[in-house]
N, C-alpha and C positions, 0 to 999 in steps of 0.2 A: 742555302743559308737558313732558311725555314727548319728544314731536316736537323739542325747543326742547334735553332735554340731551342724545340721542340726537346729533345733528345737532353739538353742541358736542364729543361724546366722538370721531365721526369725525373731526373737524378737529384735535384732540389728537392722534389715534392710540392711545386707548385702548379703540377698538372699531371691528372690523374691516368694517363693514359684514354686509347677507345676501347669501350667498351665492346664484348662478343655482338652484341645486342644491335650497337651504331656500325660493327662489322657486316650484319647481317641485312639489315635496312639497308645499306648502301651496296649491296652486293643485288639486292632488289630491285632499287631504284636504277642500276647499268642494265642489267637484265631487261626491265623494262623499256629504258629509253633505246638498246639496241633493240626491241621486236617493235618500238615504233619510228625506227629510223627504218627497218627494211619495209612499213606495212607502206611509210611514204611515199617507199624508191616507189612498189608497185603501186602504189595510187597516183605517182606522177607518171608513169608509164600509158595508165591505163585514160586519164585524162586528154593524153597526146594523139588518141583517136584523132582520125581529120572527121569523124561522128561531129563531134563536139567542135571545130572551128566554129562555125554561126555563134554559137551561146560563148564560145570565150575572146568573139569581139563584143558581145555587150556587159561581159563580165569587168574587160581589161577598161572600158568606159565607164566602168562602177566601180574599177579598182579593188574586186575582191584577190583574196589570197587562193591558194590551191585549196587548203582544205574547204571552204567556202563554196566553190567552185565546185565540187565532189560533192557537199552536203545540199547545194542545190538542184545538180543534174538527177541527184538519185529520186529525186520527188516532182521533177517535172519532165523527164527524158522519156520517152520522146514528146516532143511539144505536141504531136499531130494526132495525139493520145484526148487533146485537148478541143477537139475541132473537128466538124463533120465539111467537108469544102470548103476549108479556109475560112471558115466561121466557128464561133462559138454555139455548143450544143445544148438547146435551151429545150424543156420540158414543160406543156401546159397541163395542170392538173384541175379538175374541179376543186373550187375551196370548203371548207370542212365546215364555213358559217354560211355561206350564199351556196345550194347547190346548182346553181344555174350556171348551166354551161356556156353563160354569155360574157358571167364572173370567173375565169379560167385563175390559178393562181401561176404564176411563172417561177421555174428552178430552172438555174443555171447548173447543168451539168458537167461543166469545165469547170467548175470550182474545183482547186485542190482536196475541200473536204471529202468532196464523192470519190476519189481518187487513192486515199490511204488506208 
């Protein structure tokens, strides 16, 4: 039915036709949305690792989505990347105002920053 008044409003003259232009943009726009429907398939495949069980039961308790889920393992996987014996790996440095090694300053090197 669309087809049918579309088709009548061109023969009127009260619609201009699409343009090569809004041909081409839309020929883009599938192009793209099909190479980010296959990047998904494989980014849900590659999530489905039983790796990743642990982090996507406290993911499904924060109710993130997949891509969410992909955007966070890549920046903290593996967690034990983050820990020296099940603790956090913490650095004492002399400080740069008190040189006394009584006044240590403390870095946490499980911070995500030391990590990226």
């Amino acid at each position: 039915m669309v087809a049918r008044e579309y088709n009548e409003a061109l023969e009127f003259g009260s619609a201009t036709g699409i343009s090569d232009e809004t041909r081409e943009l839309a020929y883009i726009i599938c192009l793209m949305h099909s190479s980010e429907a296959r990047l998904e398939e494989r980014l849900l495949k590659l999530l489905a690792d039983p790796l990743f069980v642990p982090y996507h039961r406290v993911f499904s308790k924060c109710m993130f989505g997949h891509r969410s889920r992909a955007w966070i393992l890549i920046r903290i996987f593996p967690f034990s990347k983050y820990l020296k014996d099940g603790k956090p790996i913490i650095d004492y440095t002399i400080g740069q105002e008190k040189k006394d090694p009584k006044h240590l300053t403390k870095k946490n090197r499980s911070g995500a920053s030391d990590k990226l």
